[in-house]
N, C-alpha and C positions, 0 to 999 in steps of 0.2 A: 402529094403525100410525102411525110418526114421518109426518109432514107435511114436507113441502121446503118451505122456505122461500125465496120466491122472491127474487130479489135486490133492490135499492133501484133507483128509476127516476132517474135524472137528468137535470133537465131543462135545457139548454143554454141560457146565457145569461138564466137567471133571477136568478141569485146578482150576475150581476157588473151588469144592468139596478140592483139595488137598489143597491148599491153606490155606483153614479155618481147616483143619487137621493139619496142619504145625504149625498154629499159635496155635489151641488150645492144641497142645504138648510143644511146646515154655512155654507158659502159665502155663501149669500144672508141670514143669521143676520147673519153676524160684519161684513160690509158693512152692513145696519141700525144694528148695534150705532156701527160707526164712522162712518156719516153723524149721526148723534145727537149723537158726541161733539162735544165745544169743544176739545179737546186731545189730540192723538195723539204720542206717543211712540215714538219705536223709535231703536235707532242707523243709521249715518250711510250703513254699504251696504245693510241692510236698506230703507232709504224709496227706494233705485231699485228694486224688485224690483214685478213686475206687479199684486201685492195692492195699491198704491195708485197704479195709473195712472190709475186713474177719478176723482183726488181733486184739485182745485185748492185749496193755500194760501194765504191773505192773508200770512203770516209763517213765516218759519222759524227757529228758534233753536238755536243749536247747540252746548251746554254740553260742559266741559271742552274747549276749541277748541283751547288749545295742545299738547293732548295727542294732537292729531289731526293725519296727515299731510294735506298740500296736494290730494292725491290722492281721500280717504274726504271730505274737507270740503266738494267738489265736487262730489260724486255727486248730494244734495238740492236743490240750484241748479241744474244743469245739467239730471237727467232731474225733476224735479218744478216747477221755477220756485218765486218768490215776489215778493210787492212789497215784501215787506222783509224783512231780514237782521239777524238781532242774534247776534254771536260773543260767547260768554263763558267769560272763561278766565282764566289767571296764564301770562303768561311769565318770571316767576319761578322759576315751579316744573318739574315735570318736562318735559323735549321730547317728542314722540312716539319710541314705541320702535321699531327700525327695527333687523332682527338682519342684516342685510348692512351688511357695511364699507364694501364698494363703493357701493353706496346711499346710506350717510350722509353719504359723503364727497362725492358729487355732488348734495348737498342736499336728502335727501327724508326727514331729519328735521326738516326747518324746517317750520311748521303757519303755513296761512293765515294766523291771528292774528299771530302774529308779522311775518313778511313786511308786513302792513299797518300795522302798530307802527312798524318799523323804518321804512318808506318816507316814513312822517309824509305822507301822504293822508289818513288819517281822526284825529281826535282822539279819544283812547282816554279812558271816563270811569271814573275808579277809584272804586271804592267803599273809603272809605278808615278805614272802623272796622271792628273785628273784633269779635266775639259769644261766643268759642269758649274762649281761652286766659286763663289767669293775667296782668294785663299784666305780670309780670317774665317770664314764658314767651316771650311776643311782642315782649319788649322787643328784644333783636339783632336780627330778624328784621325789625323795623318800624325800625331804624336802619341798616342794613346791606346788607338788601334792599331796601327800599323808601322809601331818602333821607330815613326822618322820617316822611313821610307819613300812614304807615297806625296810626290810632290805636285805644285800647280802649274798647269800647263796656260793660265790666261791670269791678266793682269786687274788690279784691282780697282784701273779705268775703265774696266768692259763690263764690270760688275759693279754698275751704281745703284745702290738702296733706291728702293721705291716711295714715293713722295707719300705725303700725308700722314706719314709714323711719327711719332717721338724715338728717333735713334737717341743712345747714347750720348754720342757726340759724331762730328764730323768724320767718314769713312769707316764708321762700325757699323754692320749691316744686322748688328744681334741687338737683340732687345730680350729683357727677361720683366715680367709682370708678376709682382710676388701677390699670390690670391689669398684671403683669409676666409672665404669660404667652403663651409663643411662639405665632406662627400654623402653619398647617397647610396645605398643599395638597388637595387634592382632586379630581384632575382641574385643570378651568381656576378652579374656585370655590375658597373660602378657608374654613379654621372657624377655632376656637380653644375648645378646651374647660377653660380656666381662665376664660374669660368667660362660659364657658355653666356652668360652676357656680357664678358668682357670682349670675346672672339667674336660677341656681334655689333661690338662698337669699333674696334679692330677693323673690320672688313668694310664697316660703313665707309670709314674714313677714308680708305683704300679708295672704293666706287667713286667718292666724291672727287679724285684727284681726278679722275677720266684718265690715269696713264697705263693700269693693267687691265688688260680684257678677263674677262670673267673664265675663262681658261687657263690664265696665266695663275691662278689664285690656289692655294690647295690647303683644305684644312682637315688638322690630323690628328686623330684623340686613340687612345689604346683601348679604350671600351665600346663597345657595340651601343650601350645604351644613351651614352655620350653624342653619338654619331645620331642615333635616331634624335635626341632633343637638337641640334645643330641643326639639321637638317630641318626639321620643324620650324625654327626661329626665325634660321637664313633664308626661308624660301619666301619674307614680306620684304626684304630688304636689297633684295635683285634689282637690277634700273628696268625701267620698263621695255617692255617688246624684246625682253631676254629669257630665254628660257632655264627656270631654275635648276634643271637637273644639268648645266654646264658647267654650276659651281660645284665642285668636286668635293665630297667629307667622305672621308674615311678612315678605316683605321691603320695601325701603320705596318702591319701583315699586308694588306691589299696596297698600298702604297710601295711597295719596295719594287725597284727597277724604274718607277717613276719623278719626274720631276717637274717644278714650277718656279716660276718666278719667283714667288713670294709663298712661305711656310707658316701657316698660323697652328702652333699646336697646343693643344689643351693638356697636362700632365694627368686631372682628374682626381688624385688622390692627396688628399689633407685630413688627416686625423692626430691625435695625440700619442699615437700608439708608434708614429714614427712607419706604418707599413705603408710598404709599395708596391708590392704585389708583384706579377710579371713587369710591372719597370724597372725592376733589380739587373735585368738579362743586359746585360751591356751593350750583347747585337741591337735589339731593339733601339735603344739609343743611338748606334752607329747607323741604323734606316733613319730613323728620323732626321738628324742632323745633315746626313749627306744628298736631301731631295730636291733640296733650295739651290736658288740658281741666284737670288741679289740680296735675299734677304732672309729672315727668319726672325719668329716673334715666339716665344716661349711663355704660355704663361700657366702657372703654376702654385703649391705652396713652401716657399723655399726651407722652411722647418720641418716638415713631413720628407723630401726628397732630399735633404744634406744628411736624413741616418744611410744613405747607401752610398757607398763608396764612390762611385763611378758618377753617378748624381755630383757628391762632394765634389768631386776635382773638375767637374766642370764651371759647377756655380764658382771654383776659385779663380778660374780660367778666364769666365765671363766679368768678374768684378775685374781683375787685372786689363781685359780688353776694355771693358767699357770706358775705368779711370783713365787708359790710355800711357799706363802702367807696362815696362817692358818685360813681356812673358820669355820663361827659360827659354833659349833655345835649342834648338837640339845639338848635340854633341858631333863635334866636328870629327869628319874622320881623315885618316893620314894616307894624302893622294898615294897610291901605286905605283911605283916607278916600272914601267915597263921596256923591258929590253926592244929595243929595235928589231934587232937580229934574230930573236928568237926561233927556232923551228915551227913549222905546223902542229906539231905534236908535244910540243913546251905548252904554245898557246889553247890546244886542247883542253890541256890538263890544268892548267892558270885556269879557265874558265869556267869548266868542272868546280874545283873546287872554290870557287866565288858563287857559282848556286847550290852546291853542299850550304856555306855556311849563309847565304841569303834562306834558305830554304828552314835551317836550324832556328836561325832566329825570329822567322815570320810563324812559327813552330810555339815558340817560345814566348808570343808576345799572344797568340792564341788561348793558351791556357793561362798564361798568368800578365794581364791585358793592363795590368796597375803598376805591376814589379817588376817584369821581365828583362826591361832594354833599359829601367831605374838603377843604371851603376854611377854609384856615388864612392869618394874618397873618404875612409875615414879619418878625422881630421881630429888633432891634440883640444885637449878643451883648456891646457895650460898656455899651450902658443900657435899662432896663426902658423899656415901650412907654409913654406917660402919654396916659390918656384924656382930659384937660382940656385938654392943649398944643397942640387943634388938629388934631391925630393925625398929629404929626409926632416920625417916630421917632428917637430916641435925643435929644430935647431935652425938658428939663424946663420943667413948667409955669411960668405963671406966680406960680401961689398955693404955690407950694413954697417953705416961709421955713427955709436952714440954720442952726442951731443948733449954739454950739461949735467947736470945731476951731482951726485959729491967725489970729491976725488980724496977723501983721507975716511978709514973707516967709522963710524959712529962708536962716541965713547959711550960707554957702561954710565948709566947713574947710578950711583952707589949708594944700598940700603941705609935707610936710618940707624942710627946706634942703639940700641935696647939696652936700659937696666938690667942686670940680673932680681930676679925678686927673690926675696927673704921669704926662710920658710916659719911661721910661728909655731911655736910648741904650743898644746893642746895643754889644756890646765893640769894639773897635779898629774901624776906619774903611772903609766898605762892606763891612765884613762881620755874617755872622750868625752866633751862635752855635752851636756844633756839636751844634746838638739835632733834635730832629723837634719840627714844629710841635704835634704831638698833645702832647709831653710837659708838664707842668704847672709854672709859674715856683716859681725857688728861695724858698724863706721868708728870708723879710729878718734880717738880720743882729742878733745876739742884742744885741751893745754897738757904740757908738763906735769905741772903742780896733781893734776886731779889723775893720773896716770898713776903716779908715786904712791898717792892712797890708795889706791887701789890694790898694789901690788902687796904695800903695809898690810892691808887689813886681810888680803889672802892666807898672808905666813903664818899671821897670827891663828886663823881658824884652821890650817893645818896642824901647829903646833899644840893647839885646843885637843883637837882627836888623838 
C-alpha cells in the first residue's frame, strides 16, 4: 500500500539565524580587507555612508573636482574629516551637470574647485604638460584655453595619424568635413543624418585599414538623439565576430576623462539662423578636442558654427594648420635671472609669487578664454612700429639711411593768368532789362559794323521819349 508522505517540518527561525551569520561574516571580511588597505576609493556620497564610519583618514583626494557640485564635494570633509585635502580637476573643462534650471541659476553648478580658484585663497598648481595628444591636436587648446601654458610632453613621431583618412596634408592629424545637411529636431535633442552618414563612411574606411582595433575608435556627437541614430547605423558596419557595443558613441558630457586613438565627431547643428546651441560653451569644445590621442575628424557645418566665436578661431586655426600656414606663436617670455645665493626665504617668496601671478592669469584666461592673455601693441597706421627707435611709435630709427628719392624741393606750378571781365551796363538808366534773371545772356555781336547800329538806333528811341 502507497505510504503518506508526511509533510516537511519547518523550523522557525533557522534560515534567517544563518542569514544574519552570513552577512555579519561578509561584513567582518570586507572591513579586514579595508583596514589592510593604503587606499580606498569610492565616490563622493558613497564615503558618507555608515560602511566607513569606523575609518579615520590622514588625506582625502578628490578627483575630477570640477565636475563635482559644492554639495557631493562636501560630504568626505564634513562626515569623514581629514588633515588634508587635495582637489583635482580642470575648470576648463566641463562644470558639474545640474538638470534644474532653477539650480543652476542660483549657483549649484559652480564645484568647490572652482569657487576656491575664483576667490584666489588658495594657489592653484597646474600641471602644465600633456601626455595624451598630437601636439597640433592640443595646440588651440593649450593657446586658447590655457594662455600658453599647458605644453607637450611627447613628439609628433609617436603620434602618427591613422591610415585610411584624407588628412590634410602630410603630419596634420585634423581633418574638418564641411556638412550641408539640414538639422532635425527630436523632441528637445537635435540629430542630422547627412552627418551621420558621413561618420559612417569615416569609420568604414578606418575598419578597412585593419590598423585601429574597434576600441581604439570613439565617436562623439553633443546630442543624445544623434548618438541613438550613430549607434543604429554603426552597428551593420562592425567587422565580423566583433562585438558592437565595443565601438564606443557618445556624447561628449560622458566622454570627458576619456580617450582614443582616433576622434570622430559630429557638430549636429546646420541652420540659417546661425544657432548652436550648448556648442557655444567653450568647455565643451575644450572635451572634445583634447580626447584624441593621433587623430581627429570634425565634421560639421562650417557656416552655422563660424557665428560663435570660439567655433570661429578655431576653423581660423584649422585652415592655417591644414595650408601648412605658420600659426601665431605664443609670446615669448623673458627667462628669470635667478640669484645663485639667494636665501631659503628670498626663494620662498620668488616662488610664491610666480604662482600668485600663474594663478591670476589661469584666472583670467578662465573668464575671458578669447581676450585674456590677447596682448597686442598698438601700432601707428601712419608708420610701421621700428624696434631699434627705442619703441617709439611711428618714428624711425636711427640706423635707417634713405636712399633715393628728390634732393631739391618740388617747384610750385604757377596758376594760369586770368583776364579781368568787363562789367556791361544794363540798357538805358536804372533800368533792367526785360528779362528773367534765369534767362541766359545774348551771344555777342557777330561784326563791328552791326554793333554800331545798334547802338544808333538806341539813342535815337531814347531821344524819341
Amino acid at each position: 500500500p502507497a505510504r503518506s508522505v508526511p509533510p516537511p517540518v519547518r523550523v522557525k527561525g533557522k534560515g534567517k539565524g544563518k542569514g544574519k551569520g552570513s552577512m555579519k561574516a561578509d561584513f567582518e571580511l570586507q572591513m579586514r580587507i579595508l583596514q589592510d588597505a593604503d587606499v580606498i576609493c569610492t565616490t563622493t556620497i558613497s564615503s558618507g555612508g555608515d560602511f566607513f564610519s569606523k575609518f579615520a583618514f590622514a588625506g582625502v583626494l578628490v578627483d575630477e573636482a570640477a565636475q563635482a557640485t559644492e554639495l557631493a564635494a562636501v560630504v568626505p570633509l564634513i562626515l569623514r574629516g581629514s588633515q588634508r585635502l587635495v582637489l583635482v580637476g580642470d575648470q576648463c573643462q566641463l562644470p558639474p551637470t545640474v538638470q534644474s534650471t532653477e539650480a543652476e541659476e542660483r549657483g549649484l553648478s559652480l564645484s568647490l574647485y572652482s569657487r576656491l580658484v575664483d576667490g584666489g585663497g588658495l594657489t592653484p598648481f597646474l600641471l602644465d604638460t600633456q601626455y595624451r595628444s598630437h601636439p597640433m591636436i592640443a595646440e588651440f587648446s593649450a593657446k586658447t584655453f590655457y594662455a600658453g601654458r599647458l605644453k607637450s610632453g611627447v613628439k609628433a613621431e609617436d603620434r602618427k595619424a591613422p591610415r585610411g583618412l584624407q588628412w590634410p596634408r602630410d603630419g596634420c592629424p585634423i581633418a574638418f568635413v564641411d556638412s550641408h545637411g539640414e538639422e532635425g529636431s527630436e523632441g528637445e535633442s537635435k540629430f542630422n543624418n547627412g552627418e551621420a552618414e558621413i561618420v559612417c563612411r569615416i569609420v568604414q574606411d578606418v575598419f578597412y585599414q585593419r590598423e585601429l582595433e574597434i576600441t581604439e575608435i570613439g565617436v562623439v556627437t553633443p546630442y543624445v538623439a544623434q548618438v541613438r541614430i550613430l549607434k543604429r547605423m554603426l552597428r551593420n558596419l562592425v567587422p565580423e565576430g566583433t562585438d558592437p557595443d565595443l565601438l564606443e558613441v557618445a556624447s561628449v558630457d560622458n566622454f570627458q576623462g576619456r580617450e582614443k586613438d582616433l576622434i570622430v565627431f559630429s557638430a549636429v547643428r546646420a541652420n540659417r539662423t546661425g544657432t548652436v546651441g550648448f556648442l557655444a560653451d567653450w568647455r565643451r569644445l575644450n572635451v572634445m578636442l583634447t580626447r584624441a590621442r593621433r587623430g581627429i575628424v570634425i565634421i560639421g557645418n562650417s557656416r552655422t558654427l563660424k557665428t560663435d566665436e570660439t567655433w570661429g578661431k578655431w576653423l581660423e586655426f584649422y585652415a592655417k594648420a591644414a595650408s601648412g600656414r605658420a600659426r601665431t606663436p605664443s609670446p615669448e617670455k623673458k627667462k628669470q635671472v635667478i640669484d645663485p645665493n639667494e636665501t631659503p626665504e628670498q626663494r620662498e617668496a620668488r616662488l610664491k609669487k610666480e604662482r600668485v601671478e600663474a594663478a591670476r592669469k589661469l584666472s583670467m584666461a578662465i573668464r575671458f578664454p578669447g581676450l585674456a592673455m590677447a596682448q597686442k601693441k598698438d601700432r601707428s597706421r601712419s608708420r610701421s612700429f621700428s624696434p631699434v627707435g627705442g619703441g617709439v611709435t611711428g618714428g624711425a630709427d636711427k640706423l635707417t639711411k634713405v636712399k633715393g628719392g628728390r634732393t631739391a624741393p618740388r617747384k610750385k606750378t604757377p596758376s594760369p593768368v586770368r583776364a579781368p571781365i568787363k562789367k556791361v551796363k544794363e540798357v538805358g538808366i536804372g533800368r533792367k532789362k526785360g528779362t528773367t534773371e534765369f534767362e541766359p545772356p545774348a551771344a555777342p555781336a557777330a561784326s563791328g559794323g552791326a554793333a554800331a547800329k545798334e547802338q544808333a538806333a538806341a539813342k535815337a528811341k531814347a531821344k524819341a521819349k
